[in-house]
C-alpha positions in Angstrom: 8.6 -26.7 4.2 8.7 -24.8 1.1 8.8 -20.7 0.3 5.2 -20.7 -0.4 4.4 -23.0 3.0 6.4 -20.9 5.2 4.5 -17.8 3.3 1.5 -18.9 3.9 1.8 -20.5 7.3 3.4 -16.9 8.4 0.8 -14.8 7.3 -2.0 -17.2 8.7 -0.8 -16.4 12.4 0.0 -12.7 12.2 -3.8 -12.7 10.1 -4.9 -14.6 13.3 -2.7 -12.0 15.6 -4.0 -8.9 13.9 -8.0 -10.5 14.3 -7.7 -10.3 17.9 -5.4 -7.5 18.3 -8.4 -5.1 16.9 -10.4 -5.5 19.5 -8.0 -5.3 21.8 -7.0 -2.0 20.7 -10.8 -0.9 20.4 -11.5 -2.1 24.4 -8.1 0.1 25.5 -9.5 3.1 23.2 -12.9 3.0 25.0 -11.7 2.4 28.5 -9.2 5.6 28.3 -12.6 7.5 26.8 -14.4 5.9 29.6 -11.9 6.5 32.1 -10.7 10.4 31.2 -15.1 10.9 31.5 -14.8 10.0 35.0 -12.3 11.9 35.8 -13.6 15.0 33.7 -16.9 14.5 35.7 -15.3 13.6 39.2 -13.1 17.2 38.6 -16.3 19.0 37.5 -18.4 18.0 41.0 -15.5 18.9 43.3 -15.7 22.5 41.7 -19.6 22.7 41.6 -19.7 21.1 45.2 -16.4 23.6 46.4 -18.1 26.7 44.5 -21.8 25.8 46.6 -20.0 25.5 49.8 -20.7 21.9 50.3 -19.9 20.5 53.6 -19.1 16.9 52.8 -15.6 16.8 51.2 -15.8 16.0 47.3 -12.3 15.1 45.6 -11.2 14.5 41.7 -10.9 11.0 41.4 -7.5 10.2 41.9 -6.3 7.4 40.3 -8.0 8.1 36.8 -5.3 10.4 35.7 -2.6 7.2 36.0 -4.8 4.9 34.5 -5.3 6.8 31.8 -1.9 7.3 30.9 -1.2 3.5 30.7 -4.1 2.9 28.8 -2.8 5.8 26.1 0.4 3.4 25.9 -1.2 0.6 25.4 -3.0 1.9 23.0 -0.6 3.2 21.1 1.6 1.1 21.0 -0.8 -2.2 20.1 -2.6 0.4 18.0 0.9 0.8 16.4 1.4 -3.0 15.5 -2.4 -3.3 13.9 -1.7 -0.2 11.9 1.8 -1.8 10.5 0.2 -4.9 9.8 -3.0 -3.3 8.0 -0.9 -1.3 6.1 -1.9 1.9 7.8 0.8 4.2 8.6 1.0 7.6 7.2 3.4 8.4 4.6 5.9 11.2 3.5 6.5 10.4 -0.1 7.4 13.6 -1.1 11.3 11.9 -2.3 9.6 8.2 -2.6 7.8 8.8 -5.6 10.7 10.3 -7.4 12.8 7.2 -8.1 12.0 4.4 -10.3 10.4 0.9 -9.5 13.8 -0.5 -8.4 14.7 2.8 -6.0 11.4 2.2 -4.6 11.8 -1.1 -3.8 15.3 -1.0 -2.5 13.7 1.7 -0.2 11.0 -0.5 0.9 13.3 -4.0 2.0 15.7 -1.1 4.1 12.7 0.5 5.5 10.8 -3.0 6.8 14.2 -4.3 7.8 14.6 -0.9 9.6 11.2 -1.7 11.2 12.2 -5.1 11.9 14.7 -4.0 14.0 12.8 -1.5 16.1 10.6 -4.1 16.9 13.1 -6.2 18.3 15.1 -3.6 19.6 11.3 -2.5 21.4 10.6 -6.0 22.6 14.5 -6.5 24.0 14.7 -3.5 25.9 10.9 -3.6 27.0 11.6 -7.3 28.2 14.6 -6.3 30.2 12.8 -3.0 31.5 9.5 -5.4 32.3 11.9 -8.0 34.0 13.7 -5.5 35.9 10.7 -3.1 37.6 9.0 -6.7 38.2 12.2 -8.3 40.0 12.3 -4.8 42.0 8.7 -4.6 42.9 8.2 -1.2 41.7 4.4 -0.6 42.2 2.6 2.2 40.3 1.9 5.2 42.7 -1.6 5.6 42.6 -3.2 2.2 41.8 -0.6 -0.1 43.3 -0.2 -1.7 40.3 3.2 -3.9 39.3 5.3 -1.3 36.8 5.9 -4.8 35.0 2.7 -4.9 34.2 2.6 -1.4 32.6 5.7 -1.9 30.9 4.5 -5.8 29.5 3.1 -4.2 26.6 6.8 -3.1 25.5 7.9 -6.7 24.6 4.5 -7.3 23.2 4.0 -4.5 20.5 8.0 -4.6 19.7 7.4 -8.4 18.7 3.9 -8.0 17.2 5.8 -5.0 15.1 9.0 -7.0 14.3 6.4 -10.2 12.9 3.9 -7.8 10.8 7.0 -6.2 9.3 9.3 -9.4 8.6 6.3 -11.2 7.2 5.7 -8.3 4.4 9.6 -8.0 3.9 9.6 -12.2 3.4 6.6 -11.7 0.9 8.5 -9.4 -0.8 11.8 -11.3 -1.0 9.9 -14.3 -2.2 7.8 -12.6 -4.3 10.7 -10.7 -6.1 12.8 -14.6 -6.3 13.1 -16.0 -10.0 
């Protein structure tokens, strides 16, 4: 298979991974809206219901509070990988722009390799960390819920990161190539 082949067949799958990762990321965004609304209204009527003397005993919701802060996770982290592969991430360029074509380059292959290497470094320790609390049966406190299932989407984003960022840094070393 030749530069352009392996070019083309790479960006074809992370195009296809960052199609269904948007949605994804949109679904987790609205169930953590969803989900901090309940327990918004749940806290609100156990105050009106505790300020009116209500007899019948009415409690904040409970296991909103975990939920949500696995769904934030989630979300950032996928929401992480779609912004890397869209392009999206904000910038300080404040020293960038100061060198020439060259410097900015050379900054650009450290930086995705740099990236590239977070996202495997994120996807080994999440798989060991995912491996671990599932082997060990640690269940999350409120929901019951397996911690390797909380901690799956480490591996995930780490390799969706390390693949957006090694195909643009592969474009660019082919791209750059005589």
């Amino acid at each position: 298979m030749n530069d352009s082949a392996s070019r083309s067949a790479l960006a074809r799958v992370n195009a296809r991974l960052e199609s269904a990762l948007g949605p994804v990321v949109a679904a987790l965004c609205g169930a953590l809206a969803l989900t901090v609304l309940w327990q918004v209204a749940t806290r609100l009527t156990a105050r009106v219901a505790l300020a009116l003397e209500v007899p019948t005993a009415i409690e904040p919701s409970r296991w909103t509070e975990e939920l949500a802060s696995f769904l934030l996770a989630w979300t950032a982290l996928l929401g992480a990988a779609y912004a890397l592969r869209r392009g999206e991430h904000i910038g300080l360029d404040l020293v960038y722009v100061r060198f020439g074509a060259a410097g900015r380059a050379r900054i650009d292959r450290i930086a995705r390799a740099a990236v590239v290497a977070f996202g495997a470094l994120i996807a080994a320790g999440g798989a060991w960390l995912t491996w671990l609390t599932w082997v060990l049966e640690q269940r999350t406190p409120a929901l019951g819920w397996p911690m390797g299932l909380v901690y799956a989407v480490l591996p995930l984003a780490g390799l969706l990161m390390a693949a957006f960022a090694a195909e643009r840094a592969y474009v660019d070393t082919t791209e750059a190539a005589p």
